[in-house]
DRENPA-3360 file (N, C-alpha, C; in nm, 2 decimals, always signed):
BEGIN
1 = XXXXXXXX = +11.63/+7.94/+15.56/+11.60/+8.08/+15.61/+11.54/+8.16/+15.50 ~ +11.43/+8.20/+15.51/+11.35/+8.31/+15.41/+11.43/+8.43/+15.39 ~ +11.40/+8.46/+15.29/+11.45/+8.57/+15.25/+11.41/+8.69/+15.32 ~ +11.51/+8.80/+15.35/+11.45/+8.93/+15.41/+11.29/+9.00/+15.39 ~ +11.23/+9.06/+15.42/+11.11/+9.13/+15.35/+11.14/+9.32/+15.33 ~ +11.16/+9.33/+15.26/+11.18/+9.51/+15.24/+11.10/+9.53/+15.16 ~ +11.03/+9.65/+15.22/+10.84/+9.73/+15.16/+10.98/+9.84/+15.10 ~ +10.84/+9.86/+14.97/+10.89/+10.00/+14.90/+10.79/+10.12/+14.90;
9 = XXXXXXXX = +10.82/+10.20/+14.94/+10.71/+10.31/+14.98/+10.68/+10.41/+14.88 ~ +10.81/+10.45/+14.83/+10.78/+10.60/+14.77/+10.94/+10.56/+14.63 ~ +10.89/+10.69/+14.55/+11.03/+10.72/+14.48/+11.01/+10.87/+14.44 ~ +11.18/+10.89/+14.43/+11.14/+11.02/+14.37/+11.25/+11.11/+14.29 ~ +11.20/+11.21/+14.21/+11.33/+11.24/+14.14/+11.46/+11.38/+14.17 ~ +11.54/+11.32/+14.15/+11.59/+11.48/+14.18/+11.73/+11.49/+14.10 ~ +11.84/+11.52/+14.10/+11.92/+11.52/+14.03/+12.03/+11.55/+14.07 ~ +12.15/+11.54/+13.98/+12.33/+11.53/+14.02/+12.38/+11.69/+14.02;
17 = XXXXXXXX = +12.48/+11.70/+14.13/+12.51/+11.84/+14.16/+12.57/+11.92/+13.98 ~ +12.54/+12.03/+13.95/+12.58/+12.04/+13.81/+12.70/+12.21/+13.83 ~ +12.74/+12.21/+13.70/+12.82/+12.34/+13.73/+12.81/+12.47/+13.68 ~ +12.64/+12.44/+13.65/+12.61/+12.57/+13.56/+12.59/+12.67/+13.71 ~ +12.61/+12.68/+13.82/+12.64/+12.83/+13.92/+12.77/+12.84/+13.90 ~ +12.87/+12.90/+13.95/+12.99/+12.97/+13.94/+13.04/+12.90/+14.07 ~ +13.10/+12.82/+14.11/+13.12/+12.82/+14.22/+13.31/+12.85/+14.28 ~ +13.30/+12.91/+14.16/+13.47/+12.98/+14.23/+13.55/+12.85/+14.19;
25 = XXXXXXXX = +13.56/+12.75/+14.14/+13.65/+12.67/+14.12/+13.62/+12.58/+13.93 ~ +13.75/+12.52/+13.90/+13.75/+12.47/+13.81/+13.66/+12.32/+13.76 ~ +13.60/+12.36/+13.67/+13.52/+12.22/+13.63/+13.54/+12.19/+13.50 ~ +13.57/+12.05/+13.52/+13.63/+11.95/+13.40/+13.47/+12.01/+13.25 ~ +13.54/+12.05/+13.11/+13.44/+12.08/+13.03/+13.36/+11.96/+13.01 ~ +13.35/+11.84/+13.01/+13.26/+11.77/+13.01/+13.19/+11.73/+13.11 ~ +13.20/+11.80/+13.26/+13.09/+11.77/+13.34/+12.96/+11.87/+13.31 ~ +12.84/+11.80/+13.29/+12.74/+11.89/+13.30/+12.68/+11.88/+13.39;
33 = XXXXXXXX = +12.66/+11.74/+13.44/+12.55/+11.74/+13.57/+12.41/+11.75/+13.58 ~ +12.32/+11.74/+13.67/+12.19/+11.77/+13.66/+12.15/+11.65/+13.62 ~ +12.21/+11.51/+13.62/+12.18/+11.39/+13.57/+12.07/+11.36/+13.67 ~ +11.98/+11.29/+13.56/+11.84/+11.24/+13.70/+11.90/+11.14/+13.77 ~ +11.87/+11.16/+13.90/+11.90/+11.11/+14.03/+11.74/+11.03/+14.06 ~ +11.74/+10.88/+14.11/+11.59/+10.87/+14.14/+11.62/+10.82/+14.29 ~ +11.57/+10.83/+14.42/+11.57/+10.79/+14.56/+11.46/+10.71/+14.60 ~ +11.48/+10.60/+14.65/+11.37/+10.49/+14.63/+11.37/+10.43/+14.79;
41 = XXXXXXXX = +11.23/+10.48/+14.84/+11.23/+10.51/+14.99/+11.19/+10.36/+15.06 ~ +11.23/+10.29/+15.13/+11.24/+10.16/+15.13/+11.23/+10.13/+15.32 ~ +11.17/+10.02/+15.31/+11.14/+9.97/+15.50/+11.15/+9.85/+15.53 ~ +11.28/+9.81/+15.60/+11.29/+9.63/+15.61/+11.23/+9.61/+15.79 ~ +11.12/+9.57/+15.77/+11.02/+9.54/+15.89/+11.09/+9.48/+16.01 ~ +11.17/+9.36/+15.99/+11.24/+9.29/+16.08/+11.35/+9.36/+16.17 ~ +11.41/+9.46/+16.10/+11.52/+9.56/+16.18/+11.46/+9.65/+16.22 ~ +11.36/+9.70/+16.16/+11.36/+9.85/+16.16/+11.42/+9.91/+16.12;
49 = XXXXXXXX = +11.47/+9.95/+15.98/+11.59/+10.03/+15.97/+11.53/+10.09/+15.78 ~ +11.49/+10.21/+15.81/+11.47/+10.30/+15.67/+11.59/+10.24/+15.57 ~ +11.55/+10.25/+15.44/+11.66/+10.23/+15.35/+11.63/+10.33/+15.26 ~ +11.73/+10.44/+15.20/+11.72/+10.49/+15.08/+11.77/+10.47/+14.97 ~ +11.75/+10.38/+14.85/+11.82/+10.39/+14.76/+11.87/+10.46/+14.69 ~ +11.98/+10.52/+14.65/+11.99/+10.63/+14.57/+12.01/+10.55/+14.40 ~ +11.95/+10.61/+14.32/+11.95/+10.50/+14.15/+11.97/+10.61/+14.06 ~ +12.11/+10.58/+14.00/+12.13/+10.67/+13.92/+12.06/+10.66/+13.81;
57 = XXXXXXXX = +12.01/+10.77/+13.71/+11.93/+10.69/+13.62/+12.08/+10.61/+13.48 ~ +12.18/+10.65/+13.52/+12.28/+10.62/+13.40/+12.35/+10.48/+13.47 ~ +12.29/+10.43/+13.61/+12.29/+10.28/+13.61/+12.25/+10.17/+13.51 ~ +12.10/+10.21/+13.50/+12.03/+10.16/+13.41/+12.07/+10.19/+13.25 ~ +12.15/+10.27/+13.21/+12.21/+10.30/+13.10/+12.32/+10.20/+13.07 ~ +12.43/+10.17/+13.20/+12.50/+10.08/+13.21/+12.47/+9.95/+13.23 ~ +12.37/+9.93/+13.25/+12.34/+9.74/+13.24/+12.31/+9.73/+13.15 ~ +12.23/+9.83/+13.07/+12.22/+9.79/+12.90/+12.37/+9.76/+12.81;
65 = XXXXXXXX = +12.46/+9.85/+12.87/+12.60/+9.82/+12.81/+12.65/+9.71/+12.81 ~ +12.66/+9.66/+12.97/+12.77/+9.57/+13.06/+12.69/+9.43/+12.97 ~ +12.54/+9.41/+12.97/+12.49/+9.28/+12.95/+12.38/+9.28/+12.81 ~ +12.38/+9.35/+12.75/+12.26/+9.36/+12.66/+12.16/+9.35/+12.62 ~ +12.08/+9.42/+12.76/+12.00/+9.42/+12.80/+11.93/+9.55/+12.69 ~ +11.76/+9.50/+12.68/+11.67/+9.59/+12.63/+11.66/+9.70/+12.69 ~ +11.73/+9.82/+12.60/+11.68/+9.94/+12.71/+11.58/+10.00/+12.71 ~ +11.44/+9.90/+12.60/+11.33/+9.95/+12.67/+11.24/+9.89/+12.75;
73 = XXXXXXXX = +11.33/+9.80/+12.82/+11.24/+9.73/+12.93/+11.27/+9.74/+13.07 ~ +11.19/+9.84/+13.06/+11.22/+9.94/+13.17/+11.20/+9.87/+13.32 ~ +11.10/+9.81/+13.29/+11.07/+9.70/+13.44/+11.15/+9.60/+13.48 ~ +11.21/+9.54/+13.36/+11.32/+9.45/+13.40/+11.43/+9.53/+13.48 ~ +11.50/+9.64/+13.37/+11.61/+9.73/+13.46/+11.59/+9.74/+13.54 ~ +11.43/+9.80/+13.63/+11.45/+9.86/+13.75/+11.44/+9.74/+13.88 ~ +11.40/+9.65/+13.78/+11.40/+9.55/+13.88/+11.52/+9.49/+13.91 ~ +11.60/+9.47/+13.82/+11.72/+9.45/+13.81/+11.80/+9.54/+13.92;
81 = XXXXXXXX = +11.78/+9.71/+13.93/+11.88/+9.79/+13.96/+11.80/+9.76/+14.11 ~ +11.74/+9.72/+14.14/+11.68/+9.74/+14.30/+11.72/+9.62/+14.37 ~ +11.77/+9.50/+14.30/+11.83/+9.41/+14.36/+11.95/+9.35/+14.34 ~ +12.05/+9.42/+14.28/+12.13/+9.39/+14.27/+12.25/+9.45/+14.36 ~ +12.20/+9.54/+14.46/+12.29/+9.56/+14.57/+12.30/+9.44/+14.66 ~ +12.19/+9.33/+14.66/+12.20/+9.23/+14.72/+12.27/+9.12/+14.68 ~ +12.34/+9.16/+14.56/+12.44/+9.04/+14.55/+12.54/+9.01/+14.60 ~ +12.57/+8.92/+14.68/+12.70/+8.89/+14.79/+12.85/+8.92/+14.70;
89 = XXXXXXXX = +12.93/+9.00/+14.71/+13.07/+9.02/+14.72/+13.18/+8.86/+14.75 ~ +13.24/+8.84/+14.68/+13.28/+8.67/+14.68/+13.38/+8.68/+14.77 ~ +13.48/+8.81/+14.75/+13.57/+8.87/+14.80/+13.59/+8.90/+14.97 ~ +13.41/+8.93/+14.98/+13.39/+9.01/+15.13/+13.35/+8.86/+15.23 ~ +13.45/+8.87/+15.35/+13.46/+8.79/+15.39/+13.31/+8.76/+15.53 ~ +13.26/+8.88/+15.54/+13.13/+8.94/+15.64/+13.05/+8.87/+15.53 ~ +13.04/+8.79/+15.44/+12.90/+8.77/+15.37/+12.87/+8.61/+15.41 ~ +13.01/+8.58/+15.46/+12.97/+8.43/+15.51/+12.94/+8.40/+15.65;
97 = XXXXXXXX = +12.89/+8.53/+15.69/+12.80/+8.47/+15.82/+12.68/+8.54/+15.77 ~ +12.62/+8.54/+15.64/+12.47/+8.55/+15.60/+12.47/+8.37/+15.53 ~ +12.40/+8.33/+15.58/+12.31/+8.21/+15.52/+12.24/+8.22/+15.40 ~ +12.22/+8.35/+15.34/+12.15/+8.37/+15.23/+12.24/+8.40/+15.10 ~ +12.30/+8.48/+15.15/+12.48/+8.50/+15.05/+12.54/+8.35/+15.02 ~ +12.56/+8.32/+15.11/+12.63/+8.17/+15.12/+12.57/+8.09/+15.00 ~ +12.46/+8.05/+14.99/+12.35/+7.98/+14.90/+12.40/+8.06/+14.78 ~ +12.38/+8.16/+14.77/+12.40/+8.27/+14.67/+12.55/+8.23/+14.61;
105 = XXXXXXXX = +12.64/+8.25/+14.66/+12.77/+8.24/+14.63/+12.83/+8.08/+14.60 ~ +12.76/+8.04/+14.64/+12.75/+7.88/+14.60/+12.68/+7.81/+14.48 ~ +12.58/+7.88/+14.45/+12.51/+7.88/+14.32/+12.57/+7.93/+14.18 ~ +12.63/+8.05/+14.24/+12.69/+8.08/+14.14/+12.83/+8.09/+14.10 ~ +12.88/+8.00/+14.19/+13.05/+7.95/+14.17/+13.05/+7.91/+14.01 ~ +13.14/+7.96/+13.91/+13.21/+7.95/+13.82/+13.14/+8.03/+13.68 ~ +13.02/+8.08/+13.77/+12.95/+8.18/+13.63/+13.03/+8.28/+13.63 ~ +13.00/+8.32/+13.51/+13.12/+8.43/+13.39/+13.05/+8.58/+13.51;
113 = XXXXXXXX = +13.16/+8.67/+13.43/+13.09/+8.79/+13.50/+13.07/+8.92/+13.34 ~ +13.04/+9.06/+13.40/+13.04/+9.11/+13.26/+13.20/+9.13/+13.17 ~ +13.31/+9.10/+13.27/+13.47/+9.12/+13.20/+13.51/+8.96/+13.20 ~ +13.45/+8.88/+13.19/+13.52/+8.71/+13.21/+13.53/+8.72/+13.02 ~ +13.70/+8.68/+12.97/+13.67/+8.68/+12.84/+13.60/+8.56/+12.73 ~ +13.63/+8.58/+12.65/+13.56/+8.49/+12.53/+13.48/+8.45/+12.58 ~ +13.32/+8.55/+12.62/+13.23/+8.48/+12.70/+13.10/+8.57/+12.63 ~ +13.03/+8.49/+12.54/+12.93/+8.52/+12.44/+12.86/+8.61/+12.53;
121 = XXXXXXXX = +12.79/+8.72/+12.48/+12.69/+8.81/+12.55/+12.59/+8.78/+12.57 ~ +12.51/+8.64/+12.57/+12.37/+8.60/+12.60/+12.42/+8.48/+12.79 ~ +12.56/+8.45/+12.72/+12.59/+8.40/+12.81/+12.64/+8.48/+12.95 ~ +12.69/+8.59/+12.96/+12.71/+8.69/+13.06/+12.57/+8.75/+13.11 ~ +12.45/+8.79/+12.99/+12.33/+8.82/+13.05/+12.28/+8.72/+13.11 ~ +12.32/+8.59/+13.09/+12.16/+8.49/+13.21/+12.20/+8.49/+13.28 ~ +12.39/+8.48/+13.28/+12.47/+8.47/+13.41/+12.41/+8.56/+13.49 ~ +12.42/+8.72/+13.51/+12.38/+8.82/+13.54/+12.21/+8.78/+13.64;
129 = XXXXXXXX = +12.15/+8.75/+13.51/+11.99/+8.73/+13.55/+12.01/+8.66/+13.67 ~ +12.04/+8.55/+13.66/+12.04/+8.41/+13.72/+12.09/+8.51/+13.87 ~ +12.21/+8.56/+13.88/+12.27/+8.58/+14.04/+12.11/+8.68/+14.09 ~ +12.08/+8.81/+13.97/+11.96/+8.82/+14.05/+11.84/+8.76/+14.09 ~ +11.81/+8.68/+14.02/+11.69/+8.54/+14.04/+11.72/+8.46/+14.20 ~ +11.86/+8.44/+14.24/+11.87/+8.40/+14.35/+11.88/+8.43/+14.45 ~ +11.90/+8.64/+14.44/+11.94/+8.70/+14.53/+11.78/+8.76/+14.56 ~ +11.71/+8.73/+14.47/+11.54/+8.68/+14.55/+11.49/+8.59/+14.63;
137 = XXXXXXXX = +11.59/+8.46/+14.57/+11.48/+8.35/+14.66/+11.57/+8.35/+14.77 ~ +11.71/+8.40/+14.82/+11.73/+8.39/+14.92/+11.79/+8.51/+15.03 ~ +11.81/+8.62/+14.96/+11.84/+8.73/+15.04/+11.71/+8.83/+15.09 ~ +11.63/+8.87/+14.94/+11.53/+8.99/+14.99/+11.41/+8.89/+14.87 ~ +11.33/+9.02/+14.95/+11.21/+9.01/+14.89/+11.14/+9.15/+14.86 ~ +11.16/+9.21/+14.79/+11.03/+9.35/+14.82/+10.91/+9.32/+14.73 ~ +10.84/+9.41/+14.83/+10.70/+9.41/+14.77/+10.69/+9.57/+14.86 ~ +10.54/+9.61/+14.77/+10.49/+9.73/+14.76/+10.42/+9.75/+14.97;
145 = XXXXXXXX = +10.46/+9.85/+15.00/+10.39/+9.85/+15.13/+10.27/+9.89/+15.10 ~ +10.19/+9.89/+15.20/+10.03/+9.87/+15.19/+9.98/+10.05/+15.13 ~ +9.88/+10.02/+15.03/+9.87/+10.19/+15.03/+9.83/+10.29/+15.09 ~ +9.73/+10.20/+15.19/+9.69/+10.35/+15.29/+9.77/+10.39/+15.37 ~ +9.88/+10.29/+15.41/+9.99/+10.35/+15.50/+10.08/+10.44/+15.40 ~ +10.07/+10.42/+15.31/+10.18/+10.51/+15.22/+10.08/+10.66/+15.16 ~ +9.96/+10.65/+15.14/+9.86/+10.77/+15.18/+9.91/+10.81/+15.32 ~ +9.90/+10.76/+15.37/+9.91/+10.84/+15.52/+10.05/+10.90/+15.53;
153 = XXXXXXXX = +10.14/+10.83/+15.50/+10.30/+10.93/+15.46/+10.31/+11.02/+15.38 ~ +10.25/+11.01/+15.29/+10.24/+11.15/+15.26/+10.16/+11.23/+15.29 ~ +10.07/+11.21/+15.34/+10.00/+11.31/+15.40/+10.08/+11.41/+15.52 ~ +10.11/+11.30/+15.59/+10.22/+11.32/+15.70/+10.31/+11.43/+15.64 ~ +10.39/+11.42/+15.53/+10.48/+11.55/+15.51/+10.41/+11.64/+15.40 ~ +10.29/+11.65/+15.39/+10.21/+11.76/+15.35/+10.21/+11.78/+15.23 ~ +10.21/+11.64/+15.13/+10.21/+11.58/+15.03/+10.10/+11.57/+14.96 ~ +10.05/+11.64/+14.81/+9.92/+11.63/+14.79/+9.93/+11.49/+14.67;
161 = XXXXXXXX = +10.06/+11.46/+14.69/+10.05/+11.34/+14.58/+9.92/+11.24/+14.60 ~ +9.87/+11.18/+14.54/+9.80/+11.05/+14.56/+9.88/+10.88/+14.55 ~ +9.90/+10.86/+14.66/+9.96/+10.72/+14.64/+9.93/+10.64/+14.53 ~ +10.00/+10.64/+14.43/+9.97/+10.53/+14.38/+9.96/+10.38/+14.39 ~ +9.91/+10.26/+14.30/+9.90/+10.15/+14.32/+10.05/+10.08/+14.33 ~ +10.14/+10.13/+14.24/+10.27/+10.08/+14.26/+10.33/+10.19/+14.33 ~ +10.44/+10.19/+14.42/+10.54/+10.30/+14.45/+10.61/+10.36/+14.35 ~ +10.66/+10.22/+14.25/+10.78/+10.29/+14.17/+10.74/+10.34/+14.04;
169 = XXXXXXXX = +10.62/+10.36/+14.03/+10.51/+10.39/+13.92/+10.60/+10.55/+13.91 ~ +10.66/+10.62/+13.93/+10.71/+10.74/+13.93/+10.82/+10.69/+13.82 ~ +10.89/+10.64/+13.87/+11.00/+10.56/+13.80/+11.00/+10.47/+13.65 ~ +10.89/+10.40/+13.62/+10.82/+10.33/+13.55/+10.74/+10.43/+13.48 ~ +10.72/+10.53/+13.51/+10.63/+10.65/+13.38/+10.73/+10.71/+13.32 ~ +10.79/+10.79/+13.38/+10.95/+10.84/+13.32/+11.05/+10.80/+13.27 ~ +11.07/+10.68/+13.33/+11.22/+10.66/+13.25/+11.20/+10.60/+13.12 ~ +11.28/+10.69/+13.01/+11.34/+10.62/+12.87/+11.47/+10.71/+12.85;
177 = XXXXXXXX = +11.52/+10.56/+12.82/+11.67/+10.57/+12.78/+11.69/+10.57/+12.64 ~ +11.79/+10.71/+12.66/+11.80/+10.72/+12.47/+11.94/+10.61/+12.41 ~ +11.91/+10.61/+12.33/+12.00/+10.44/+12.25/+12.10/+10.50/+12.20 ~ +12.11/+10.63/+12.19/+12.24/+10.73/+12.20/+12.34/+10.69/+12.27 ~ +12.29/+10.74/+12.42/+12.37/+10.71/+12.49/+12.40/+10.57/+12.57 ~ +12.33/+10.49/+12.52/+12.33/+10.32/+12.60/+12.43/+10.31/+12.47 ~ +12.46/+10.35/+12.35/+12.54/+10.27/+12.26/+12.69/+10.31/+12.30 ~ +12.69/+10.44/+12.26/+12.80/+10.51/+12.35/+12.90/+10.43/+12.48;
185 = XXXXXXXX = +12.80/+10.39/+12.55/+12.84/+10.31/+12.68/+12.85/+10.17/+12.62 ~ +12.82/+10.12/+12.54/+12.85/+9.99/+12.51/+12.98/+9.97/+12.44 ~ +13.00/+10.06/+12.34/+13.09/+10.11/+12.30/+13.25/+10.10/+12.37 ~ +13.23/+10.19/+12.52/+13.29/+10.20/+12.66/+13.32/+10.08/+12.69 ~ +13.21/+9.97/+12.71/+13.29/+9.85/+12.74/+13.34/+9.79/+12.64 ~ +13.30/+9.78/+12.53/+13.36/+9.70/+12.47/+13.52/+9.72/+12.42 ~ +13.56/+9.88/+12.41/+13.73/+9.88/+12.43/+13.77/+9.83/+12.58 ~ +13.70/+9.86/+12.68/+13.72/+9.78/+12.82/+13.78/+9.66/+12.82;
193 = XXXXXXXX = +13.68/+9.55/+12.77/+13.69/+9.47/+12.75/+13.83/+9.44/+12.65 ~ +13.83/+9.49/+12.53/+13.95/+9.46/+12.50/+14.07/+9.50/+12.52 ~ +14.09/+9.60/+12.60/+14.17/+9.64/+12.67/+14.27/+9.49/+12.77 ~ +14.18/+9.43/+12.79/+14.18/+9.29/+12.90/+14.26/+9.18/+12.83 ~ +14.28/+9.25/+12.70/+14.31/+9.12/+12.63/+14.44/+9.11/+12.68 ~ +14.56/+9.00/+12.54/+14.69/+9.00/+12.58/+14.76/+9.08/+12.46 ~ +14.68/+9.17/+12.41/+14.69/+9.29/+12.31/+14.65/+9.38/+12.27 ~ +14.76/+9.47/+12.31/+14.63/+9.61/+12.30/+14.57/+9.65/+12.11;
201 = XXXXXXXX = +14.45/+9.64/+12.15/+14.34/+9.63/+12.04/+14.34/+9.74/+11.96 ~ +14.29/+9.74/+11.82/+14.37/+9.81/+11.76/+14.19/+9.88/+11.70 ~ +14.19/+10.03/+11.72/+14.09/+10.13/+11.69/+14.02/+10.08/+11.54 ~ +13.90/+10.08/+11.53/+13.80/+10.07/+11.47/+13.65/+10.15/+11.44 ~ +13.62/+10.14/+11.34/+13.47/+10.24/+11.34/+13.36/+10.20/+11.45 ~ +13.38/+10.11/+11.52/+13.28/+10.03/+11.60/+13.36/+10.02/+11.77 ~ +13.51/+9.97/+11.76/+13.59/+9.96/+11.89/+13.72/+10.13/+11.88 ~ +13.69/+10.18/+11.96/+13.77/+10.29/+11.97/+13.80/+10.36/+12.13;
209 = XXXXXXXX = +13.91/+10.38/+12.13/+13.90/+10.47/+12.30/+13.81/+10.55/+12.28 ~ +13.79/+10.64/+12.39/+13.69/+10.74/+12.46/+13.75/+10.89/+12.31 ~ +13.68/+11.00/+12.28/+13.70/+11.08/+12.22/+13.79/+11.09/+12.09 ~ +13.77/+10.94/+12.06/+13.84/+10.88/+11.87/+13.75/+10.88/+11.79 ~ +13.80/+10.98/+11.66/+13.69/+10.92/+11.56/+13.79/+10.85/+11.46 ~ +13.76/+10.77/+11.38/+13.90/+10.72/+11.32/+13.85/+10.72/+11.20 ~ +13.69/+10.79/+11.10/+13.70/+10.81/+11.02/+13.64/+10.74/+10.95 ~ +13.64/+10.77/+10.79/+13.61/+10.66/+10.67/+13.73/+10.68/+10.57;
217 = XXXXXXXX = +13.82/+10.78/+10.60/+13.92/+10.81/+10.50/+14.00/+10.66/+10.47 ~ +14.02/+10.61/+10.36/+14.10/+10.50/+10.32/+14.27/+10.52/+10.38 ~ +14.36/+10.42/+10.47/+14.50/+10.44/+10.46/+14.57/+10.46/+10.35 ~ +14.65/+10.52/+10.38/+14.81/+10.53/+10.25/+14.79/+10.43/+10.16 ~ +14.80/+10.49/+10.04/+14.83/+10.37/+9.93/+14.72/+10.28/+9.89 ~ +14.63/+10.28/+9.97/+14.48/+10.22/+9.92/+14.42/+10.31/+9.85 ~ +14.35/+10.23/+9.76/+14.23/+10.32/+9.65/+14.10/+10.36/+9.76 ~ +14.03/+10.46/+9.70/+13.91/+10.48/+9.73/+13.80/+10.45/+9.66;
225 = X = +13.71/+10.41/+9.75/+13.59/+10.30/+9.67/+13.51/+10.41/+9.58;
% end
């Protein structure tokens, strides 16, 4: 059975509800909000049935964490983040009347995941790759819908944009991720991760909970360099 076909039409940006209005109630001091939000307008021919992606841009922040991934390969990420809702759930028992899941979930019986432990980081990224590599050849497929029909959509809602040659060319001009905050998040998993162990892991200038600094001061009774 061929894989699905889903056209991509449009993308676009907008952003996460923030708390700089007043809105009469209490907000946690570290929400700011206003995080770019990107919506990626999508058409699977065979159902008929619109799809909107919604793509946080701090997804793509987090696969640089989870698998060690380049975060400035931006095309990979987004390629990555666009198909990986198609990866079958092992758990979800509706995935085994898809014939394309099935293959999927069968291919990838016994690969590591990003929390499986003592499991080298190059080995967790192909794993990763690999489920999306299959969840091409057998669930979806996208490709770019035709451009004059996507000129004519925007024309239609009174859009002076010019369609470009790629849809997600909006997406692909803009995003860069700062190594700030992808480390930060790596960081995130990696007490995650040890957290998993069979002992709780002991703070470090590199492994630390969320809001620890632990310093360079020397302990008790040691000399200073």
């Amino acid at each position: 059975m061929p894989a699905e076909l889903v056209q991509v039409w449009d993308a676009e940006l907008s952003y996460t509800h923030t708390p700089l209005r007043d809105t009469g109630t209490p907000v946690a001091p570290h929400v700011d909000g206003a995080e770019p939000l990107w919506c990626v307008y999508q058409y699977a021919p065979a159902n008929a049935v619109e799809i909107h992606h919604a793509l946080p841009h701090t997804l793509l922040e987090w696969r640089c964490a989870l698998y060690g991934l380049d975060p400035d390969d931006v095309p990979t990420l987004l390629d990555i983040a666009m198909h990986e809702p198609y990866i079958p759930d092992r758990n979800d028992m509706l995935t085994r009347t898809d014939p394309g899941a099935v293959k999927v979930l069968e291919a990838t019986r016994g690969l590591p995941t990003c929390w499986t432990p003592g499991v080298p980081e190059h080995e967790r990224r192909a794993a990763y790759l690999e489920r999306i590599r299959l969840v091409k050849e057998h669930r979806v497929s996208m490709e770019a819908a035709p451009r004059a029909l996507r000129a004519e959509a925007l024309a239609y809602v009174g859009s002076a944009r010019v369609a470009p040659p790629d849809p997600l060319e909006p997406i692909l001009s803009l995003v860069r991720l700062d190594p700030v905050r992808v480390e930060s998040r790596r960081m995130a998993v990696e007490w995650l991760r040890a957290e998993r162990g069979d002992q709780l892991p002991q703070p470090t200038f590199q492994l630390k909970p969320p809001a620890t600094f632990v310093g360079t001061q020397p302990r008790t009774g040691e000399e200073s360099l």
